[in-house]
N, CA, C and O atoms as CSV, one atom per row, in Angstrom:
chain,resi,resn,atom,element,x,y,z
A,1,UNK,N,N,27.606,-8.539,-1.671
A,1,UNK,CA,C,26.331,-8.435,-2.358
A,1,UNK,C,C,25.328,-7.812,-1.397
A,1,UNK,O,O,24.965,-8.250,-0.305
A,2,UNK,N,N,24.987,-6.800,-1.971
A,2,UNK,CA,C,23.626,-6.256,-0.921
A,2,UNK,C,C,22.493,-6.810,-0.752
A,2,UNK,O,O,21.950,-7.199,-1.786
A,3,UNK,N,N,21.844,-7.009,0.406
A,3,UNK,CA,C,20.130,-7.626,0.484
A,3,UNK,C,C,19.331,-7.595,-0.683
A,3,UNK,O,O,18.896,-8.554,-1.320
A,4,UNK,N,N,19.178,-6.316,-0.904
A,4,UNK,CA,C,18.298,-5.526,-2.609
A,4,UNK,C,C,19.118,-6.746,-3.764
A,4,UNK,O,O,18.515,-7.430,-4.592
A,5,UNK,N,N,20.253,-6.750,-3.576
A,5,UNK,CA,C,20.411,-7.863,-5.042
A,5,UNK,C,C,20.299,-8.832,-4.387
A,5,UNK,O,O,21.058,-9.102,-5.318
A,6,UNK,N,N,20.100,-9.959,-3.530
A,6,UNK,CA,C,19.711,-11.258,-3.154
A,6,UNK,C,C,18.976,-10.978,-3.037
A,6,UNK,O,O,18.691,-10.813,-4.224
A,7,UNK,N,N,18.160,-10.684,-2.540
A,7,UNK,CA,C,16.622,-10.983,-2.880
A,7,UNK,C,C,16.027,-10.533,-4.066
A,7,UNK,O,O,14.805,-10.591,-3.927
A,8,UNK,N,N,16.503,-9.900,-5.718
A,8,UNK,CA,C,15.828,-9.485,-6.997
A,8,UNK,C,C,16.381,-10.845,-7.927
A,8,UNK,O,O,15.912,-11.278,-8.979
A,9,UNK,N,N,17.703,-11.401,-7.022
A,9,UNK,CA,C,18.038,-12.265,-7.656
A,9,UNK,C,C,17.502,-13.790,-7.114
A,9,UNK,O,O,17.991,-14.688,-7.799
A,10,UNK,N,N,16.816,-14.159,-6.287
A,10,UNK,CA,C,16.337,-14.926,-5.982
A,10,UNK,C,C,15.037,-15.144,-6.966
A,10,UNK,O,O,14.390,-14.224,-7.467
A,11,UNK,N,N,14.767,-16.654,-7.154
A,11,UNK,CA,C,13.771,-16.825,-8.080
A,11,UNK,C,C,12.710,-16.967,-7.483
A,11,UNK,O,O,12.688,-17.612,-6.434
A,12,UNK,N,N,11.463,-16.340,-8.061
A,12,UNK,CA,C,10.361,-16.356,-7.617
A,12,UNK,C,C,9.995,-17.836,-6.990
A,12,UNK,O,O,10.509,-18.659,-7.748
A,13,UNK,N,N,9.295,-18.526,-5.881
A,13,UNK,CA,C,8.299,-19.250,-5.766
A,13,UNK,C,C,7.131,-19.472,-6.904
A,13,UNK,O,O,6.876,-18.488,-7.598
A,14,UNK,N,N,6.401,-20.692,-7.149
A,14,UNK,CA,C,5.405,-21.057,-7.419
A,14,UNK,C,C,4.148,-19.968,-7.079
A,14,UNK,O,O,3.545,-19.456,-8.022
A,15,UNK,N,N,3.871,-19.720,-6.002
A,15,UNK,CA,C,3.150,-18.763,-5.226
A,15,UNK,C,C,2.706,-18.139,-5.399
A,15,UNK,O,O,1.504,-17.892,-5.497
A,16,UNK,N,N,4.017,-17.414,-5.548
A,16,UNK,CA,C,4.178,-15.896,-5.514
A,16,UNK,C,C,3.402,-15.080,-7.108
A,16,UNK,O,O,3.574,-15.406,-8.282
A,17,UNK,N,N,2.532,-13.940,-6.513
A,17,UNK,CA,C,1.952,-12.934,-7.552
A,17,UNK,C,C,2.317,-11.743,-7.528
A,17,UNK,O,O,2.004,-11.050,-8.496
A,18,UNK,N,N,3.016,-11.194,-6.523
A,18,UNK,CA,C,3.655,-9.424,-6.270
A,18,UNK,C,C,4.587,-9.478,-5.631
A,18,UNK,O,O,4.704,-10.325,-4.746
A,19,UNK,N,N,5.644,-8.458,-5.944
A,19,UNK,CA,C,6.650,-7.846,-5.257
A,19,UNK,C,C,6.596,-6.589,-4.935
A,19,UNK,O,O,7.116,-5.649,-5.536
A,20,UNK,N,N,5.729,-6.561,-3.631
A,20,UNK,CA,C,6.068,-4.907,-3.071
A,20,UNK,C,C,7.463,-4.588,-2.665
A,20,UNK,O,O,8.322,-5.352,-2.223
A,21,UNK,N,N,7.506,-3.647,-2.840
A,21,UNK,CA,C,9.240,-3.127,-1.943
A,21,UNK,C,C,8.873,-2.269,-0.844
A,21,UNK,O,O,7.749,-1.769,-0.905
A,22,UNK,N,N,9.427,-2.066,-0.090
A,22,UNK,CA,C,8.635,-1.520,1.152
A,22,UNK,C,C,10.199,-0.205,1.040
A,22,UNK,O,O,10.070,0.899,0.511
A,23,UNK,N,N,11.183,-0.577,1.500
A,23,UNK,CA,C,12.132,1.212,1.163
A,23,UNK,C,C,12.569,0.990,0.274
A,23,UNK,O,O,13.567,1.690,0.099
A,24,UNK,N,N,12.368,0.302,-0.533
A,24,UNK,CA,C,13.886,0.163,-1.956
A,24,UNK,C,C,15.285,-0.589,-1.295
A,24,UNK,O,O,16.381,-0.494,-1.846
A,25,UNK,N,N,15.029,-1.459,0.158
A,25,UNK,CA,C,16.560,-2.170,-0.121
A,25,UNK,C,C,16.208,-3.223,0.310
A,25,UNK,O,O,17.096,-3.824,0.914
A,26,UNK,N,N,15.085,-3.798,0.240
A,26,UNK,CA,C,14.533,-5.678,-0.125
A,26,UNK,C,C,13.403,-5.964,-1.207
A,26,UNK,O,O,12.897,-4.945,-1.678
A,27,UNK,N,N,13.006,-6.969,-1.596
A,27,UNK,CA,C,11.945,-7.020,-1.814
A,27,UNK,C,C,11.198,-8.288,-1.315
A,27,UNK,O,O,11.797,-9.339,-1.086
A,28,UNK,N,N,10.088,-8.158,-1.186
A,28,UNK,CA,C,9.553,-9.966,-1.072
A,28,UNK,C,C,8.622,-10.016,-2.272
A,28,UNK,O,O,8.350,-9.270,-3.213
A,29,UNK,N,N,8.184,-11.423,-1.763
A,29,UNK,CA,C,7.220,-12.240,-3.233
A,29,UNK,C,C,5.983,-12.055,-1.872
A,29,UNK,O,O,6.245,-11.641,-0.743
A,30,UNK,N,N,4.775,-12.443,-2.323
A,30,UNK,CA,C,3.793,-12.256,-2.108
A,30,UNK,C,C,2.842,-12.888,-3.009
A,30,UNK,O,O,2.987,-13.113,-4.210
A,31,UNK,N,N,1.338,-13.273,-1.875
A,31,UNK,CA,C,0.479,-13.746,-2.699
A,31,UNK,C,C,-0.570,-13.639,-1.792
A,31,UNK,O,O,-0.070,-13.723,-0.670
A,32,UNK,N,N,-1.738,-13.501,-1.721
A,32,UNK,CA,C,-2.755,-12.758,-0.725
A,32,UNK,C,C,-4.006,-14.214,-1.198
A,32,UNK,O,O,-4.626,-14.466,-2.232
A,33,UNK,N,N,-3.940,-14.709,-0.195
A,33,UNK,CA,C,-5.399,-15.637,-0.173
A,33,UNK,C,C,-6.397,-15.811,0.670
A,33,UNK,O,O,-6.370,-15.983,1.889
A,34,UNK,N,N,-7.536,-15.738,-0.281
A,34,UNK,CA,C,-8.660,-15.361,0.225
A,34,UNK,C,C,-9.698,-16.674,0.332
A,34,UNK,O,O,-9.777,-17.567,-0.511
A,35,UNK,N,N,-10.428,-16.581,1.498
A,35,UNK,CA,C,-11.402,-17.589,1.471
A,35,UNK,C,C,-12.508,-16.878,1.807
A,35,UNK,O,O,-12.406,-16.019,2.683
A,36,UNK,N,N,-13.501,-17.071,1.293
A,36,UNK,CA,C,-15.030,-15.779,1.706
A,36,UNK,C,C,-14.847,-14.367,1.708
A,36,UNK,O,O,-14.610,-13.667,0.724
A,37,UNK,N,N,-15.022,-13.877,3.310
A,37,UNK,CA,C,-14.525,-12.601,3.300
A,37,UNK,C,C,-13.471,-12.355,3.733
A,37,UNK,O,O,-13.063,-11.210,3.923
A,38,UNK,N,N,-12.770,-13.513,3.993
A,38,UNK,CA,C,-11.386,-12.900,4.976
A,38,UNK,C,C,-10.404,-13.566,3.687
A,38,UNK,O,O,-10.636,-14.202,2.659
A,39,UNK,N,N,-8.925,-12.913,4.523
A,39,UNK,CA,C,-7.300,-12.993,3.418
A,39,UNK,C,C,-6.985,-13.148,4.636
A,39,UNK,O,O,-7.478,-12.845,5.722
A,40,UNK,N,N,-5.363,-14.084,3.981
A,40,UNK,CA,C,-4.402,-13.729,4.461
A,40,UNK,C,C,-3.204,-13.896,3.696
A,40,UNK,O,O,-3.286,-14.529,2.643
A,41,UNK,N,N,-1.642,-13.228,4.215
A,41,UNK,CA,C,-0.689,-12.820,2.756
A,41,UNK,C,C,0.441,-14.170,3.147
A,41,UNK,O,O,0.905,-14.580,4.211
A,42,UNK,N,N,0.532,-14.417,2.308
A,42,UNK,CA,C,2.002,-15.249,2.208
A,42,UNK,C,C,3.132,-14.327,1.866
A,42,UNK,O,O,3.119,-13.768,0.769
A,43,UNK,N,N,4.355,-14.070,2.928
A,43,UNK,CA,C,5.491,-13.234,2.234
A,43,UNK,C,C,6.391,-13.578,2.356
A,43,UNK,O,O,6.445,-13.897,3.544
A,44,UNK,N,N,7.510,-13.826,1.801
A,44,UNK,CA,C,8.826,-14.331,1.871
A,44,UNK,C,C,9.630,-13.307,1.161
A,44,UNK,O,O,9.470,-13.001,-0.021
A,45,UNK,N,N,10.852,-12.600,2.286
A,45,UNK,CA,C,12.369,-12.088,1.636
A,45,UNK,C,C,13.186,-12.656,2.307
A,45,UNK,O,O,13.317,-12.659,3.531
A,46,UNK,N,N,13.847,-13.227,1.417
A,46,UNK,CA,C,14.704,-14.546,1.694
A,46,UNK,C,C,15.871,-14.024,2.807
A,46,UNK,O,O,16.536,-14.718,3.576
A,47,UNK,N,N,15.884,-12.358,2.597
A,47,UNK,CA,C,17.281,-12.052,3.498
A,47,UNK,C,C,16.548,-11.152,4.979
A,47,UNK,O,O,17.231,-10.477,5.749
A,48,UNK,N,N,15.082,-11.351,5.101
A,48,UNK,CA,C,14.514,-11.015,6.288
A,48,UNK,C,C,15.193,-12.331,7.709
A,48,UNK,O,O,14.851,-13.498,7.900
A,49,UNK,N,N,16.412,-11.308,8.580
A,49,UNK,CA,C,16.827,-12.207,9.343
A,49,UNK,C,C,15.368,-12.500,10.601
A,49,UNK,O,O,15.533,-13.398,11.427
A,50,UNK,N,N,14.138,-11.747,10.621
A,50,UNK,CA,C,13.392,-11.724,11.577
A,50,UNK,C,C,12.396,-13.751,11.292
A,50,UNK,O,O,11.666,-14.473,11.971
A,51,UNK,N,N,12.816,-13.783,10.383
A,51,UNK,CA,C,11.928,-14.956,10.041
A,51,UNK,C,C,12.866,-15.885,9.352
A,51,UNK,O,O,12.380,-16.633,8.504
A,52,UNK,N,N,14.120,-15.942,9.594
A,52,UNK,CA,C,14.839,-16.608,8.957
A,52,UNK,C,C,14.893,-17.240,7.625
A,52,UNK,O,O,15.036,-18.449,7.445
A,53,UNK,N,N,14.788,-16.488,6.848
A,53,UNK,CA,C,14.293,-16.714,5.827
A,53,UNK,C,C,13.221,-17.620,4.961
A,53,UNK,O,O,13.467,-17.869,3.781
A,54,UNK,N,N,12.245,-18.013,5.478
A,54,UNK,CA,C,11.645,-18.727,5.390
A,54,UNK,C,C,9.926,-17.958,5.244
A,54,UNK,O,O,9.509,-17.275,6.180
A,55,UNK,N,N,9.173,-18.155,4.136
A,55,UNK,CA,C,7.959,-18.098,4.348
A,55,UNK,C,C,7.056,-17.874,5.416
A,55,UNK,O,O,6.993,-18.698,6.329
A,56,UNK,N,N,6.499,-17.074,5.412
A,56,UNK,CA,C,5.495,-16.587,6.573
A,56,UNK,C,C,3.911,-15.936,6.507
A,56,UNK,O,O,3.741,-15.037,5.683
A,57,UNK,N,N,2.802,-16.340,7.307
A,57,UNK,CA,C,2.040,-16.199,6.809
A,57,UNK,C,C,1.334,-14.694,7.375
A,57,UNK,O,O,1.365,-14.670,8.606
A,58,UNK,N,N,0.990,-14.005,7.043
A,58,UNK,CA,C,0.665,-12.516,7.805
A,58,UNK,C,C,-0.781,-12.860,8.557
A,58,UNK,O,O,-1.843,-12.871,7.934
A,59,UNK,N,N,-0.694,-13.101,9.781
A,59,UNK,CA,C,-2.208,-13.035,10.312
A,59,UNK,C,C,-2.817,-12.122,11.571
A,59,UNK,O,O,-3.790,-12.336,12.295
A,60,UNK,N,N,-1.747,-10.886,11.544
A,60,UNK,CA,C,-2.307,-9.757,12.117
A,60,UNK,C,C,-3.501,-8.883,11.535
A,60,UNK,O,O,-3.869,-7.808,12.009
A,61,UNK,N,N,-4.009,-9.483,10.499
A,61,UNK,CA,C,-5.502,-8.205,9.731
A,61,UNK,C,C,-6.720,-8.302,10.275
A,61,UNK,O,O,-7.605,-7.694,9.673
A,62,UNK,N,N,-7.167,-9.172,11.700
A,62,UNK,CA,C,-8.306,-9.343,12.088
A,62,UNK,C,C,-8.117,-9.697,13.589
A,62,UNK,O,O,-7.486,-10.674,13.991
A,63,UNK,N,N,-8.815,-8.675,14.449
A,63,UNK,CA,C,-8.469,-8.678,15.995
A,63,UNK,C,C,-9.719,-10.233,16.058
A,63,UNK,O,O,-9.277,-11.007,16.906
A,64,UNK,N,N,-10.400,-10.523,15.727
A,64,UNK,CA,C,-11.751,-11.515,15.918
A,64,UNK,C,C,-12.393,-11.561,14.691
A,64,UNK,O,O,-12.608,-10.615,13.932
A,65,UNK,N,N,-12.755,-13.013,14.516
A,65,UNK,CA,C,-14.105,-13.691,13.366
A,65,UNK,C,C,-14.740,-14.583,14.157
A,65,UNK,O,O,-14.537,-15.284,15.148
A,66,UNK,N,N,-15.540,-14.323,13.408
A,66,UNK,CA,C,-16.828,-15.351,14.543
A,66,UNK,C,C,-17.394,-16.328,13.184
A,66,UNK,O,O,-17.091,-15.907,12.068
A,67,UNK,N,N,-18.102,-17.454,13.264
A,67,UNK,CA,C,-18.795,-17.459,12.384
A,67,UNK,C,C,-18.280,-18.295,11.736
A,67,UNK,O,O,-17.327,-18.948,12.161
A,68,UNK,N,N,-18.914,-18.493,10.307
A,68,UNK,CA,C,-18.332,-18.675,9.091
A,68,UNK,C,C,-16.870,-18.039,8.720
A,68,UNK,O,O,-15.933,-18.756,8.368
A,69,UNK,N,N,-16.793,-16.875,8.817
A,69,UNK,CA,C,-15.471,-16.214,8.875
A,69,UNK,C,C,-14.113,-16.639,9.462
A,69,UNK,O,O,-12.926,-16.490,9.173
A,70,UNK,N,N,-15.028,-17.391,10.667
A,70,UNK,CA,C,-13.619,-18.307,11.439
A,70,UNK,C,C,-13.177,-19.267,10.685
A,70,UNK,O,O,-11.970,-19.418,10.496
A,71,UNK,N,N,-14.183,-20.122,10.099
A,71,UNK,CA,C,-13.662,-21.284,9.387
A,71,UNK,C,C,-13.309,-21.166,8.146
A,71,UNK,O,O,-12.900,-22.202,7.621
A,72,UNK,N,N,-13.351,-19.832,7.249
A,72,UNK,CA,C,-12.642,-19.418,5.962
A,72,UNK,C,C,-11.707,-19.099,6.263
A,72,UNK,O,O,-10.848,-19.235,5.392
A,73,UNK,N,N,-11.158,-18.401,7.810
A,73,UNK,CA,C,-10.026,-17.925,8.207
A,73,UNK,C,C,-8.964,-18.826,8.507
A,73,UNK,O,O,-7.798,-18.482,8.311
A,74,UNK,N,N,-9.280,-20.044,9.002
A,74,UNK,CA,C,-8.830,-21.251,9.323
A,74,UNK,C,C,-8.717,-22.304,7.605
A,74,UNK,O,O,-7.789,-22.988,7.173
A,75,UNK,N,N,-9.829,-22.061,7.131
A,75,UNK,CA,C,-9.166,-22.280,5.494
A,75,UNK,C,C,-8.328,-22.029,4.909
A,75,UNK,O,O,-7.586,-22.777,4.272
A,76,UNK,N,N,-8.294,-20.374,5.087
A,76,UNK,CA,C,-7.054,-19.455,4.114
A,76,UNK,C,C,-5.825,-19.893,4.570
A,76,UNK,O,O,-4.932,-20.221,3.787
A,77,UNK,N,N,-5.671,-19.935,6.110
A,77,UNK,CA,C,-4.159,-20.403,6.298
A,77,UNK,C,C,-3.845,-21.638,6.190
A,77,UNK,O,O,-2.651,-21.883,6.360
A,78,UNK,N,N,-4.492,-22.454,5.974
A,78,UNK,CA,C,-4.515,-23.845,5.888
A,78,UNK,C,C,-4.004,-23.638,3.563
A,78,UNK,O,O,-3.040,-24.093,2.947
A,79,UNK,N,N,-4.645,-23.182,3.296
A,79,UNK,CA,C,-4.955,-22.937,1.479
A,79,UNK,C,C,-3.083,-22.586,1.515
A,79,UNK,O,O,-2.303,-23.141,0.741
A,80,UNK,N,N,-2.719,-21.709,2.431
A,80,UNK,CA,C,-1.455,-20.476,2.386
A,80,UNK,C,C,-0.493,-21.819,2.776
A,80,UNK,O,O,0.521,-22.104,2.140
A,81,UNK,N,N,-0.829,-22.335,3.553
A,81,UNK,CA,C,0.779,-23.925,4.010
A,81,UNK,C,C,0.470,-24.307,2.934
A,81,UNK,O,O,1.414,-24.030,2.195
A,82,UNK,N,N,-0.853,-25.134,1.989
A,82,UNK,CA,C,-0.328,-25.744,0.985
A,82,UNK,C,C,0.269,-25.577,0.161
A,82,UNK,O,O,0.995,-26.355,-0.458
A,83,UNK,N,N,-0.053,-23.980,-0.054
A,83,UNK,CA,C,0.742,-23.508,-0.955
A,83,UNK,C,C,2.056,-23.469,-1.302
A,83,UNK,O,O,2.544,-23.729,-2.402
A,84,UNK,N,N,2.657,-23.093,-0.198
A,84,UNK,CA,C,3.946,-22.713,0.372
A,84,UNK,C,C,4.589,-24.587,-0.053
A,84,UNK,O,O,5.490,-24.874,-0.841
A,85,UNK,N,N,3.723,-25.571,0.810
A,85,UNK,CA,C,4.283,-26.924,0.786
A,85,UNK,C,C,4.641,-26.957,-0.540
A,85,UNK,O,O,5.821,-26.984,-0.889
A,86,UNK,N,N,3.590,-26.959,-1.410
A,86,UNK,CA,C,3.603,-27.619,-2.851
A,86,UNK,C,C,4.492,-27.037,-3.828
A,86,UNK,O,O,4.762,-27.502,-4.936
A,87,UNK,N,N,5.073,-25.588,-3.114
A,87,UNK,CA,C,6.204,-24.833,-3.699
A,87,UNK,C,C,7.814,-25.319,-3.559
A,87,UNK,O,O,8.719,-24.849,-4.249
A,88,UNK,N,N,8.013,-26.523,-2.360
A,88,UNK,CA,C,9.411,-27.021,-2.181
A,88,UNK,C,C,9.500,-28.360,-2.519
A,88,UNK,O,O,10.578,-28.948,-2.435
């Protein structure tokens, strides 16, 4: 079975709102949460050996927040585990 069919055949998460495909031979689920002005993405492909298949939260989109921004930023990923929790 190829990656591309385990992961189209895997059932969505709770979570999950998009499936980008990035070359056409995986896909993940996705869900982008936002607190104020800042996001961050929840992505899971179940046959990504870099993360062992397991949920991950993307928090490379901001070199620094200061502010308020810190603590929406510290929200969102906090919002992104529950999510993920309340999905298993």
């Amino acid at each position: 079975m190829s990656a591309a069919t385990v992961a189209h055949a895997t059932a969505c998460p709770a979570w999950c709102t998009d499936h980008p495909e990035s070359d056409g031979s995986w896909m993940a689920h996705t869900r982008r949460v936002a607190v104020g002005n800042v996001a961050v993405v929840i992505e899971w492909c179940p046959t990504d050996e870099s993360t062992e298949g397991q949920p991950v939260i993307q928090v490379d989109d901001y070199q620094w927040v200061s502010g308020q921004d810190a603590r929406d930023y510290a929200a969102a990923i906090v919002a992104a585990c529950d999510l993920i929790d309340a999905a298993t």
